[in-house]
C-alpha positions as YAML, in Angstrom:
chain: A
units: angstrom
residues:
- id: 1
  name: UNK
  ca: [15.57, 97.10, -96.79]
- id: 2
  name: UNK
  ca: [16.99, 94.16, -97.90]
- id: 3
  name: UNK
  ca: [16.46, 90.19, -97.91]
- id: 4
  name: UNK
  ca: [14.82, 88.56, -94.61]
- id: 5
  name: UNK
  ca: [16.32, 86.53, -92.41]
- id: 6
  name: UNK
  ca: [13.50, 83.75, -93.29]
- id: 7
  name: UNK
  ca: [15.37, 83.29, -96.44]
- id: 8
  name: UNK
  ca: [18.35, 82.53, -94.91]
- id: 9
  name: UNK
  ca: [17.97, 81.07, -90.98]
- id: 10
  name: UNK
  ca: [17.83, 77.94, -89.93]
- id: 11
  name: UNK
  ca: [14.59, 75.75, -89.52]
- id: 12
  name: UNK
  ca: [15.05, 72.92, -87.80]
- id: 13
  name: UNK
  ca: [15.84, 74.10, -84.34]
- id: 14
  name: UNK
  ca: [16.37, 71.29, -81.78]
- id: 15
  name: UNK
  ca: [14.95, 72.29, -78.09]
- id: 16
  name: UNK
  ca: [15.49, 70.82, -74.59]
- id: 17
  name: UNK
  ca: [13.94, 71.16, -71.49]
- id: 18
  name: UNK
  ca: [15.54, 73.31, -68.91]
- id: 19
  name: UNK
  ca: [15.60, 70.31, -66.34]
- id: 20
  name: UNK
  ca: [17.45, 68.14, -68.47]
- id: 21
  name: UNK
  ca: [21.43, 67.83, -67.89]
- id: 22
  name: UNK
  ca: [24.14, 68.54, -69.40]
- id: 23
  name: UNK
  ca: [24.96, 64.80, -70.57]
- id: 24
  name: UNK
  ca: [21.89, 64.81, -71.97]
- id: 25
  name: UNK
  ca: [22.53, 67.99, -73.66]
- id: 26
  name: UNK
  ca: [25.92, 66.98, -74.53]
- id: 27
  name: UNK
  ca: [24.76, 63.46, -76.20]
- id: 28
  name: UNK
  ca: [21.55, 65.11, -77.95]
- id: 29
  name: UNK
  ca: [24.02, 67.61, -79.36]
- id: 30
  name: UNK
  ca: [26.27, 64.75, -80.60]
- id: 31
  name: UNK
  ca: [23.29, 62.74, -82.17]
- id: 32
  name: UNK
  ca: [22.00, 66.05, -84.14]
- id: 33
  name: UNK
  ca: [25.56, 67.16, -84.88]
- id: 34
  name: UNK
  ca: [24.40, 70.61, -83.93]
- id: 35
  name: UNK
  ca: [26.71, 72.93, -82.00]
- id: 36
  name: UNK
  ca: [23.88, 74.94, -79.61]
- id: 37
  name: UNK
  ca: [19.96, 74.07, -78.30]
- id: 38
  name: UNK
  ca: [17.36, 75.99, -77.32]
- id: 39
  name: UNK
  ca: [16.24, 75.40, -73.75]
- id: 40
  name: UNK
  ca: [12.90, 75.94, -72.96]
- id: 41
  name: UNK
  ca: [10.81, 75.74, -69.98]
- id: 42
  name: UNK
  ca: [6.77, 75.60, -69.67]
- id: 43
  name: UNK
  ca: [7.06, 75.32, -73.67]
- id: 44
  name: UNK
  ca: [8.90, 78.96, -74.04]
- id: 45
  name: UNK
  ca: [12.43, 79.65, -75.08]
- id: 46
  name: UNK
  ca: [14.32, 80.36, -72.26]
- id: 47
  name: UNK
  ca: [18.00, 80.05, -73.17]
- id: 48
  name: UNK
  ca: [20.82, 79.08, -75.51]
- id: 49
  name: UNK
  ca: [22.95, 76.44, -74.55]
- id: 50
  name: UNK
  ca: [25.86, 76.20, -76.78]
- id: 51
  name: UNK
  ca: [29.41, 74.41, -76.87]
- id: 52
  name: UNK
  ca: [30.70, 77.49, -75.52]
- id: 53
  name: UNK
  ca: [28.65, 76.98, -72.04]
- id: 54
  name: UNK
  ca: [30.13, 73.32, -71.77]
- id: 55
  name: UNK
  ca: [34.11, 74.86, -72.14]
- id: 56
  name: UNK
  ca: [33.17, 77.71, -69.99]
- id: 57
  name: UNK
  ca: [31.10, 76.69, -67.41]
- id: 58
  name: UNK
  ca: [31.48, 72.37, -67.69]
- id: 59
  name: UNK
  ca: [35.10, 71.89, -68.54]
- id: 60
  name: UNK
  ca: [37.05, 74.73, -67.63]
- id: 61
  name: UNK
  ca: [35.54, 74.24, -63.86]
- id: 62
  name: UNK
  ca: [35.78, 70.53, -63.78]
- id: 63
  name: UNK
  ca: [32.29, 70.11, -63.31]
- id: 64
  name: UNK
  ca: [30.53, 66.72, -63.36]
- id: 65
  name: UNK
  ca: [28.29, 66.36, -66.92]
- id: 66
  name: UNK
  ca: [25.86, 64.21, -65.37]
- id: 67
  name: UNK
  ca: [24.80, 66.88, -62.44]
- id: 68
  name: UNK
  ca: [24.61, 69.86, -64.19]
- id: 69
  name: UNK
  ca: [21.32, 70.75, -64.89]
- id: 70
  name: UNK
  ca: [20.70, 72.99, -68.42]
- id: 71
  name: UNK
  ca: [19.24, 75.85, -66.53]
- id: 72
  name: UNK
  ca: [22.27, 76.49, -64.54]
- id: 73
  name: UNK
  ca: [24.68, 76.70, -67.47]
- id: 74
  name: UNK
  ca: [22.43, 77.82, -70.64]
- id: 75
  name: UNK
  ca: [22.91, 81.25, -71.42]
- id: 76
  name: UNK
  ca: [19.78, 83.46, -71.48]
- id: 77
  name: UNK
  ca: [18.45, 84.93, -74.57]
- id: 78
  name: UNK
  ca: [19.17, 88.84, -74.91]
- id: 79
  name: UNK
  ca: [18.20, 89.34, -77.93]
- id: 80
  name: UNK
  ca: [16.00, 88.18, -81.31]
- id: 81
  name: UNK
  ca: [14.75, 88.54, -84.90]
- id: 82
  name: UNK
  ca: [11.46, 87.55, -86.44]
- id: 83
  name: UNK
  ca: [11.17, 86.09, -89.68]
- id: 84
  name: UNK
  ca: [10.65, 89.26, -91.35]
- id: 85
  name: UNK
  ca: [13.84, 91.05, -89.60]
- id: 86
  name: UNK
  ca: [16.26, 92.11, -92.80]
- id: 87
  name: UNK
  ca: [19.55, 90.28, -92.75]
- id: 88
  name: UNK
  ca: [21.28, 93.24, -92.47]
- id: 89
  name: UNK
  ca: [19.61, 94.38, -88.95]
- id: 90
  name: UNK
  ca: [19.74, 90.29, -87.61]
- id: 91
  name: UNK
  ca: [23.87, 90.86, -88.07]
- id: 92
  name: UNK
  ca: [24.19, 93.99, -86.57]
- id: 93
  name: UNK
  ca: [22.51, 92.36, -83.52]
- id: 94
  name: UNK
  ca: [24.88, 89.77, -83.60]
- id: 95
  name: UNK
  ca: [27.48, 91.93, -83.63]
- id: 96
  name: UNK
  ca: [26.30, 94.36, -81.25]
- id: 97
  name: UNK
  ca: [25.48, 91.52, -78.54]
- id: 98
  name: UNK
  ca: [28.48, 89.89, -79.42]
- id: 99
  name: UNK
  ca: [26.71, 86.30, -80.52]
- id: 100
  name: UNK
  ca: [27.38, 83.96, -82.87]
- id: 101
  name: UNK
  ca: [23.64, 82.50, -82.68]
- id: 102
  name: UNK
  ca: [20.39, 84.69, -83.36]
- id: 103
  name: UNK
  ca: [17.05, 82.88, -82.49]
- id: 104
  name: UNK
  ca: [14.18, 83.77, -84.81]
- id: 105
  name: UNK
  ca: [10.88, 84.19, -82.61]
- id: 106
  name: UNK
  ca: [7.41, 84.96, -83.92]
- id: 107
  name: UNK
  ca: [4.41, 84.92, -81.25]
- id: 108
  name: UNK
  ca: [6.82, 83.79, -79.07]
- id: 109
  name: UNK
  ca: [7.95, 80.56, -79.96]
- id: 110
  name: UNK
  ca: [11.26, 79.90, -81.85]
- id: 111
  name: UNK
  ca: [10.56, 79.20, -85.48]
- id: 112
  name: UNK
  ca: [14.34, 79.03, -86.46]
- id: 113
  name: UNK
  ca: [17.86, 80.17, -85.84]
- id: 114
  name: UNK
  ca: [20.53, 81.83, -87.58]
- id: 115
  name: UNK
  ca: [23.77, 81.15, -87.06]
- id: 116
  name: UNK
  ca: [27.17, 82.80, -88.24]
- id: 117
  name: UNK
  ca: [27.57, 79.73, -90.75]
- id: 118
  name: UNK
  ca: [23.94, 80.62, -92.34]
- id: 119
  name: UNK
  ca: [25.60, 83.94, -92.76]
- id: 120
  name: UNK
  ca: [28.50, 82.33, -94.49]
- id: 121
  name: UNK
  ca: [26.76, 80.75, -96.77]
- id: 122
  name: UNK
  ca: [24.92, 84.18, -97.84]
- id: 123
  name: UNK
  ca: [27.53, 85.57, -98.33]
- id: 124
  name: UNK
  ca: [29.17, 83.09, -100.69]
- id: 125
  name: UNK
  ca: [25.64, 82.84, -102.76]
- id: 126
  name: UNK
  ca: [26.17, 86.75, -103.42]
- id: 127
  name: UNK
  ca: [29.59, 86.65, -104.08]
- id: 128
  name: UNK
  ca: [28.86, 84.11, -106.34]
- id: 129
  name: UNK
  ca: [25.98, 85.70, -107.89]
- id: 130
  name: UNK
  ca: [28.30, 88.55, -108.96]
- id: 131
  name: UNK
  ca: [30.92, 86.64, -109.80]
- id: 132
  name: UNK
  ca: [33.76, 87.65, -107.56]
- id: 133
  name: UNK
  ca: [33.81, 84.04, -106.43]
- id: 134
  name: UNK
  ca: [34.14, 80.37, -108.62]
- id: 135
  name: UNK
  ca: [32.60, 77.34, -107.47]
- id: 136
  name: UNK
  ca: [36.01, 76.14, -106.88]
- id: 137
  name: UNK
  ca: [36.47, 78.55, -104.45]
...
């Protein structure tokens, strides 16, 4: 098999407490300039909440930020990788769940994320690498 998605995912994953809102979400979000969270209750990774779940189920229903908690919008987490998880079988989760955000677990906590732009940038290090791409590109 090939490279792990260790190499590649995302380390610095930003968590928030299921009780929290969605304004608080929202403005954490903004302050990070990250696009999703993790929401966690009693320590453990419950959820995603992503900028997805404030269009969908925020904006598109006129909702109030402010009284929204997390847990009501967040979207649960169906599936996972662990650090040692080949690239190749982390995307064909993604594509078979039809997400755009893979949380890597090990022992049960989140140790990182990898998102479709991680992916990205794989891909343009191999192209690179054999030279069907220019750093110009």
């Amino acid at each position: 098999m090939g490279e792990a998605v260790r190499n590649i995912m995302t380390k610095a994953v930003v968590t928030i407490d299921e009780n929290r809102t969605a304004l608080e979400a929202a403005r954490l979000m903004s302050e990070r300039g990250i696009s999703s969270l993790i929401v966690i209750k009693d320590g453990m990774p419950q959820g995603i909440l992503t900028e997805r779940d404030f269009i969908k189920k925020i904006c598109a229903k006129e909702l109030h930020i402010s009284q929204v908690q997390i847990a009501n919008i967040m979207s649960k987490i169906r599936t996972y990788a662990e650090p040692d998880t080949p690239i190749e079988v982390a995307v064909q989760r993604m594509v078979n769940q039809r997400i755009r955000r893979l949380p890597i677990m090990q022992e049960g906590q989140v140790v990182g994320i990898v998102t479709v732009t991680d992916l990205a940038r794989h891909l343009r290090t191999i192209l690179l690498l054999e030279g069907a791409l220019s750093d110009k590109t």
